[in-house]
C-alpha positions as CSV (number, residue, x, y, z in Angstrom):
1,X,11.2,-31.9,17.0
2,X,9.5,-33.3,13.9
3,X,6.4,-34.1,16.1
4,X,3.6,-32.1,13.5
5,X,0.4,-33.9,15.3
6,X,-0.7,-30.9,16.8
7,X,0.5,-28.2,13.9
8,X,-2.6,-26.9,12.5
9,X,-1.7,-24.3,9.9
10,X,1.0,-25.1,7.1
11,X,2.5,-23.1,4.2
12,X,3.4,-25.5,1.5
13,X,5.8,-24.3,-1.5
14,X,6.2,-26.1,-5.1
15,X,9.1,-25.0,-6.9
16,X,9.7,-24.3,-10.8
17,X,11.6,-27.6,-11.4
18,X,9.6,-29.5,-9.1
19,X,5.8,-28.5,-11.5
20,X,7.3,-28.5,-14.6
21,X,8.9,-31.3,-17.0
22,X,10.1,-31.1,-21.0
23,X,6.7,-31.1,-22.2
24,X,5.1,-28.3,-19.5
25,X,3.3,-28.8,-16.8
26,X,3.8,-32.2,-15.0
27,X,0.1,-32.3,-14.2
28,X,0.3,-36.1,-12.7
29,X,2.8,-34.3,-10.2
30,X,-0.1,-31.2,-10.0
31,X,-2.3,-34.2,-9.2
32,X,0.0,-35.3,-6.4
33,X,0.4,-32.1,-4.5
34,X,-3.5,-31.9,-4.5
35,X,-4.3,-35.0,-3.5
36,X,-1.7,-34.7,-0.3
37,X,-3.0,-30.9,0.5
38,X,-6.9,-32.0,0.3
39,X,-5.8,-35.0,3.0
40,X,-4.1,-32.5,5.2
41,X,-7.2,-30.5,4.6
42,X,-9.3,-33.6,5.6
43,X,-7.3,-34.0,8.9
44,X,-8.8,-30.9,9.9
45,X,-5.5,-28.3,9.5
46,X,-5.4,-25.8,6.9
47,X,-2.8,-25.6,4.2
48,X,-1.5,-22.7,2.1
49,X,0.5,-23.3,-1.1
50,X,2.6,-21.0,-2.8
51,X,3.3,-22.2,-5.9
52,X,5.7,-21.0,-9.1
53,X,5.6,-22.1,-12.6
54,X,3.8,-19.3,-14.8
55,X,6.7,-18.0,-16.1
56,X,7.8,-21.1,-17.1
57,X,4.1,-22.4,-18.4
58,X,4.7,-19.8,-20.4
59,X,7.6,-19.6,-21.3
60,X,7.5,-23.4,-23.3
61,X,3.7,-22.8,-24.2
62,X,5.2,-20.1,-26.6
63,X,8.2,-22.1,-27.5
64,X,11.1,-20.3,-25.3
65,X,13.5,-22.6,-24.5
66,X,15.9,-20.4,-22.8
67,X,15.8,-18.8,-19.7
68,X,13.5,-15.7,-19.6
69,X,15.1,-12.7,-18.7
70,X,14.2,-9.6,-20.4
71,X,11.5,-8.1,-18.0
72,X,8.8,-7.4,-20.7
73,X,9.0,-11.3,-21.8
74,X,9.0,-12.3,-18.2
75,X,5.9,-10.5,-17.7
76,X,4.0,-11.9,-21.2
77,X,5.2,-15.4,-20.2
78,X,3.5,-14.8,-16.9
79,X,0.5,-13.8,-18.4
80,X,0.6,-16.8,-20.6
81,X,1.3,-19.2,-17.8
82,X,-0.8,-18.0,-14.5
83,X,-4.2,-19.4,-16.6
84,X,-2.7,-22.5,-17.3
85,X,-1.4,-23.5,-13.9
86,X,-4.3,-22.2,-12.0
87,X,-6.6,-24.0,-14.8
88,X,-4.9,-27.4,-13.8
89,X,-4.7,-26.6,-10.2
90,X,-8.6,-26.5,-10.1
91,X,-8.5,-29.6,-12.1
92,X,-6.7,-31.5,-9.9
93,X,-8.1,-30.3,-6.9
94,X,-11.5,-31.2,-8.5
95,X,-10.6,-34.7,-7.9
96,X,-11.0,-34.5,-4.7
97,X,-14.0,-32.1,-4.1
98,X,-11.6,-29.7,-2.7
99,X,-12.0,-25.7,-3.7
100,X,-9.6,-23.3,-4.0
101,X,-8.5,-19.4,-5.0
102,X,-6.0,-17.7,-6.8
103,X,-4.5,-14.9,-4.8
104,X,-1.6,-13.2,-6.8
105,X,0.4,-10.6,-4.2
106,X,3.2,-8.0,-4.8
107,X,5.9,-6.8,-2.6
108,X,3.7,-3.1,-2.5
109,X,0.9,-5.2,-0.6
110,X,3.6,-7.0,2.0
111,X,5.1,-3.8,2.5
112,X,2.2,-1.7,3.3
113,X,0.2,-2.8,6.8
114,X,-3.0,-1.4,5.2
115,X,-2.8,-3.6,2.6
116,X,-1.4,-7.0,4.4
117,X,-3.9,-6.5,7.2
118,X,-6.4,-6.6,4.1
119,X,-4.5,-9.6,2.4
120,X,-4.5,-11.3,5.7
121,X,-7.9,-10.7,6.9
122,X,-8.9,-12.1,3.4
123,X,-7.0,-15.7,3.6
124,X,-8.1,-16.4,6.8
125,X,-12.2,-16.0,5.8
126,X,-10.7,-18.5,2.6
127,X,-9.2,-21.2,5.6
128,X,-12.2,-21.3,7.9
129,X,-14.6,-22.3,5.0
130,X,-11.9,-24.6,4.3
131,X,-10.6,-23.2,0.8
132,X,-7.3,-23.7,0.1
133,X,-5.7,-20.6,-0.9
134,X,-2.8,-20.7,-3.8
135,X,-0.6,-17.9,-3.9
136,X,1.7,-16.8,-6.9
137,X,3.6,-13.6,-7.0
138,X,1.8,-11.0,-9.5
139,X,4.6,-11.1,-12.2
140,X,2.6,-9.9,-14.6
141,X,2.8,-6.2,-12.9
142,X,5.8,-6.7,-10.4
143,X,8.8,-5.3,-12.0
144,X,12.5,-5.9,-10.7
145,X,13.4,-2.0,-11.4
146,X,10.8,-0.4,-9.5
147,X,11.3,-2.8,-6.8
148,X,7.7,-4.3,-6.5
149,X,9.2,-7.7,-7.1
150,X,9.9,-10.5,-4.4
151,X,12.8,-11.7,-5.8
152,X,11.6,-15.5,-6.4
153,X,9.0,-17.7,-4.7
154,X,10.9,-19.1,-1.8
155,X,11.0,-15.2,0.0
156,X,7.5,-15.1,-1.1
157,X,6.5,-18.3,0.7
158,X,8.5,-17.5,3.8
159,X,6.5,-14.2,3.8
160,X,3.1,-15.6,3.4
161,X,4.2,-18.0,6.2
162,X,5.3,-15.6,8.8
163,X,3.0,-12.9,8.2
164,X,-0.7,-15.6,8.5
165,X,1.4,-17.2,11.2
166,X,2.0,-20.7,10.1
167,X,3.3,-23.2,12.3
168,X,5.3,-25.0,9.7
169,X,6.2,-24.3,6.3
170,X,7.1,-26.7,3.7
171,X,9.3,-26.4,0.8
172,X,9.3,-28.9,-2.0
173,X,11.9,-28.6,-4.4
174,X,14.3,-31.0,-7.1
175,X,16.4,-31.7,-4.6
176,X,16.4,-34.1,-0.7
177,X,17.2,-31.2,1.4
178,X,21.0,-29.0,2.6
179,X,23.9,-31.0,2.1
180,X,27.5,-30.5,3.6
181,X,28.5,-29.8,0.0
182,X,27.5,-30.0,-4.0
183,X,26.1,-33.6,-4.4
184,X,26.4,-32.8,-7.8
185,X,30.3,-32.4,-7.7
186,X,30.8,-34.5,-4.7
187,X,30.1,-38.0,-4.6
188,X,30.5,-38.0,-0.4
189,X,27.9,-35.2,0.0
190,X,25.9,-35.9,3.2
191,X,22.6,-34.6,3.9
192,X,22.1,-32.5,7.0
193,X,18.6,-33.5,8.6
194,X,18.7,-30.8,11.4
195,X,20.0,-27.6,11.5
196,X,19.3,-25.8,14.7
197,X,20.1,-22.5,13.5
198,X,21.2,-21.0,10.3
199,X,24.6,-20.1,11.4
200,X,27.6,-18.9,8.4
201,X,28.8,-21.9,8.2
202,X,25.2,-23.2,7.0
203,X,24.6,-20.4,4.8
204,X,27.8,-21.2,2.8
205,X,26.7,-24.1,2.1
206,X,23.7,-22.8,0.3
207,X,24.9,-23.0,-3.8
208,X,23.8,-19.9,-6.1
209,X,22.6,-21.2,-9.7
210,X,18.6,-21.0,-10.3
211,X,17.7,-23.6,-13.0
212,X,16.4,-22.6,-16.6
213,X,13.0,-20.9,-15.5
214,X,13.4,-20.7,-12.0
215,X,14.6,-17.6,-10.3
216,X,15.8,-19.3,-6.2
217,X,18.5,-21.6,-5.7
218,X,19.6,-22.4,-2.5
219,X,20.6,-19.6,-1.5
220,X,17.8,-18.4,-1.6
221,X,16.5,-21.1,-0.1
222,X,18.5,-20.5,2.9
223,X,17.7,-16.4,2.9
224,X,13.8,-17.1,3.0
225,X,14.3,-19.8,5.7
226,X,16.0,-16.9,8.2
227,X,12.6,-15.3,7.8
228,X,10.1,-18.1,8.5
229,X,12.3,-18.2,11.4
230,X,11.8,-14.9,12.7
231,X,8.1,-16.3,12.9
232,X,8.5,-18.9,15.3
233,X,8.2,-21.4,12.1
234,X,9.3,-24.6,12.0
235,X,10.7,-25.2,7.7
236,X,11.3,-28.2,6.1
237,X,13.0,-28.6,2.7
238,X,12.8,-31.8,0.8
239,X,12.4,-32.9,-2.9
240,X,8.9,-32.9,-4.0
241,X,8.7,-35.7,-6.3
242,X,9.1,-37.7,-3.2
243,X,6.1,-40.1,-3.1
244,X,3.5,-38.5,-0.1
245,X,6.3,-36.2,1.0
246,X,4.3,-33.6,2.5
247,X,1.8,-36.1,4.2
248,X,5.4,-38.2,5.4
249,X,6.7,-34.9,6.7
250,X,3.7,-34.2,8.3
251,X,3.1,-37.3,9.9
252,X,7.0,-36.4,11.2
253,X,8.9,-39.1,9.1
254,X,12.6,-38.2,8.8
255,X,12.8,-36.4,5.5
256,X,14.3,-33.6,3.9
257,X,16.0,-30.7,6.4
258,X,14.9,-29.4,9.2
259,X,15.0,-25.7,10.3
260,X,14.4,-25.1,14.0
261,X,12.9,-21.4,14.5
262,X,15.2,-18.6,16.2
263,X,12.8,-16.4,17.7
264,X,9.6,-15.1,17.6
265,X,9.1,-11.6,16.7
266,X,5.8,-10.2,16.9
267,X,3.3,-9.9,13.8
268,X,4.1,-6.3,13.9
269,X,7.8,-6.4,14.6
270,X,7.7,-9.2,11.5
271,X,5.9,-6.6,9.2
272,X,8.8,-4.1,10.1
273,X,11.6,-6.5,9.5
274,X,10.2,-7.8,6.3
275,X,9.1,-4.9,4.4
276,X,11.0,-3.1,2.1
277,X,12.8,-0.1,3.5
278,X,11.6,3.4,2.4
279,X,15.1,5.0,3.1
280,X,18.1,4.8,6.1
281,X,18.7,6.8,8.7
282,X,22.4,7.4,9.8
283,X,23.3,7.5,13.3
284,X,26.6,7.8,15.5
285,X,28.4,4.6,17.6
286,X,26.5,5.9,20.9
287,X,23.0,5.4,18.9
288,X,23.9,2.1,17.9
289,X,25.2,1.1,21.5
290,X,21.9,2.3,22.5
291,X,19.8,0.1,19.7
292,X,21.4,-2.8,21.3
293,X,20.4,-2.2,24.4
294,X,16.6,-1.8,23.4
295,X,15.9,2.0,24.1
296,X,14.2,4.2,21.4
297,X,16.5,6.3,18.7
298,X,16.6,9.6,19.9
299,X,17.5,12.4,17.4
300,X,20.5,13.4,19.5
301,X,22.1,10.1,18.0
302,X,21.4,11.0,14.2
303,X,23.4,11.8,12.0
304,X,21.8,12.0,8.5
305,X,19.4,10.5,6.5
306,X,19.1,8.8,3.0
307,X,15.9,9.1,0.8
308,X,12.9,10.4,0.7
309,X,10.7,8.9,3.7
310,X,7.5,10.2,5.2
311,X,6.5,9.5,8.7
312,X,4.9,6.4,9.1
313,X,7.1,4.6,6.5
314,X,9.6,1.5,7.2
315,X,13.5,2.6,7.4
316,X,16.6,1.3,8.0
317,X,18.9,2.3,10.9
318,X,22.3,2.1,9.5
319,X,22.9,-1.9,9.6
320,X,21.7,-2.2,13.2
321,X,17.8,-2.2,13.3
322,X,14.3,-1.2,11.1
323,X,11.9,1.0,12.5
324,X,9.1,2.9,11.6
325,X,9.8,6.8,11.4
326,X,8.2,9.1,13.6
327,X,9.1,11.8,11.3
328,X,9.8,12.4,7.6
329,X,13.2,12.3,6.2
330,X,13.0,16.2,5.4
331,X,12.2,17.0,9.1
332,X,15.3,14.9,10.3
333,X,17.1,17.2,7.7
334,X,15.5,20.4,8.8
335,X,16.2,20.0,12.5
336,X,19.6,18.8,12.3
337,X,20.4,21.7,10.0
338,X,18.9,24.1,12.4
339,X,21.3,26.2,14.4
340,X,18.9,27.1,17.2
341,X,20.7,25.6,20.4
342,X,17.3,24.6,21.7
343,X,17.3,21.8,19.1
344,X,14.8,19.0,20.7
345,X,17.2,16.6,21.1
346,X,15.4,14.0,22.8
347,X,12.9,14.0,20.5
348,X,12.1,10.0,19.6
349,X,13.1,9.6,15.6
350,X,11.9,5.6,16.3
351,X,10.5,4.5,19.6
352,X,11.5,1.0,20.8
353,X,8.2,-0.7,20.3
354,X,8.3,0.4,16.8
355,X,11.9,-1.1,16.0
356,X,13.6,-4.5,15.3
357,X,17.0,-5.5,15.8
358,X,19.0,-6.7,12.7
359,X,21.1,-10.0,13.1
């Protein structure tokens, strides 16, 4: 299971605590992290990395020592910081004659095919010429209330992985991996090097507190894992400060957690299930029984509809599935409000190919 001698494309993510220390950027840690991506480089695979820190770059280059969260500050402070990291990312991949580009994504550019297949099309030209891509989230312009943001950088990562289908993603973080219980409150805390499937009794595990910049704790952690598994990929978490850790891991050395993938949706059917929904379409018990037995949704099984949606747009079918609408939300409304009898009731709202089942 932790054989990686064959895995050819990896995400790797470095966390908020993990980059930065009281005086900023930890840039003999930056140096580490390069010099372990440019030798999976050299072993001929190519490696991602989705990295945080601007906020918190600048959030300490202008003096802030509380956690940033006024939306406006969050934004200035990414400004502030993106330059500096990315300034001594390229120093420290220097060292090792390795290139690399920025790429800073929103949620808007996940969420619209158009746009990913552009995004995607994009980082793979970057990987064959053997430039390693590093991927931030576009703070500077993705805004919580309008819904453009991903929420924190573990999502993000798991995104990047399932959607340039990566083999195995990596997340490095301040701590050795899941434990059983709070090793910070418990003493006997034991960590849990395999976990086959993210079951409820894993995800309550998971703790809730984000550290002082950083937005993801375990948690989220555990949410962004359920989507890398979706993918078919294989996720390993583990504390980055860890001397080679991502070289160890890769070489299949028994560190950290690891997270066995579920299933393996389709890159289309992962686009569906991870974009952000447009509206929800309300449907009756015999729709749902239907949904769960993989046939289309048929408009004889809806019952209403929330939002604005346009055909073509991602929605969400009760709590059951996400599909893409055949129809808009105010033709749904029109022809269930009609009282012509020859309503086209099997008319397909979301056809089966175009749908995913929700857990």
């Amino acid at each position: 299971m932790r054989d990686f001698s064959q895995t050819k494309r990896i995400v790797i993510k470095v966390g908020t605590n993990v980059l930065t220390d009281s005086s900023g950027v930890d840039t003999s840690l930056l140096r580490r992290v390069a010099h372990q991506i440019s030798q999976l480089v050299a072993q001929n695979r190519q490696v991602i990395l989705v990295t945080s820190g601007a906020i918190g770059m600048g959030a300490k280059t202008l003096g802030i020592k509380t956690r940033v969260k006024d939306v406006k500050m969050r934004q200035a402070c990414a400004a502030v910081g993106q330059g500096i990291l990315m300034h001594e990312y390229q120093k420290a991949f220097s060292e090792h004659d390795q290139k690399v580009a920025q790429v800073l994504l929103t949620n808007r550019i996940m969420s619209y095919r158009k746009y990913y297949v552009n995004l995607k099309n994009a980082v793979e030209q970057l990987l064959s010429l053997n430039i390693v891509p590093i991927i931030n989230e576009n703070d500077c312009v993705s805004i919580d209330e309008i819904d453009l943001a991903f929420g924190d950088n573990d999502r993000l990562s798991a995104l990047v992985a399932s959607k340039i289908d990566a083999e195995l993603l990596i997340v490095l973080t301040d701590v050795d991996g899941l434990y059983d219980s709070n090793p910070a409150k418990n003493s006997e805390a034991q960590l849990i090097s395999l976990v086959p499937e993210i079951t409820d009794e894993i995800a309550a595990m998971a703790g809730k507190a984000g550290s002082q910049f950083a937005t993801g704790g375990m948690e989220s952690k555990i949410n962004a894992i359920r989507i890398a598994a979706d993918s078919g990929c294989k996720v390993v978490l583990a504390n980055g400060r860890t001397a080679d850790v991502a070289l160890k891991i890769v070489q299949g050395q028994n560190i950290g957690t690891l997270f066995l993938p579920r299933r393996r949706l389709s890159n289309r059917k992962r686009w569906i299930l991870n974009s952000h929904s447009q509206g929800t379409i309300e449907i009756d018990p015999g729709a749902v029984e239907a949904l769960r037995n993989h046939r289309s949704l048929l408009l004889v099984g809806v019952t209403g509809c929330k939002g604005n949606f346009n055909a073509g747009d991602v929605v969400t079918i009760a709590n059951a599935a996400k599909g893409v609408a055949r129809m808009s939300a105010a033709d749904i409304r029109r022809l269930l409000e009609a009282k012509n009898q020859s309503l086209p009731k099997r008319k397909t709202v979301i056809h089966l190919n175009d749908m995913v089942l929700l857990d």
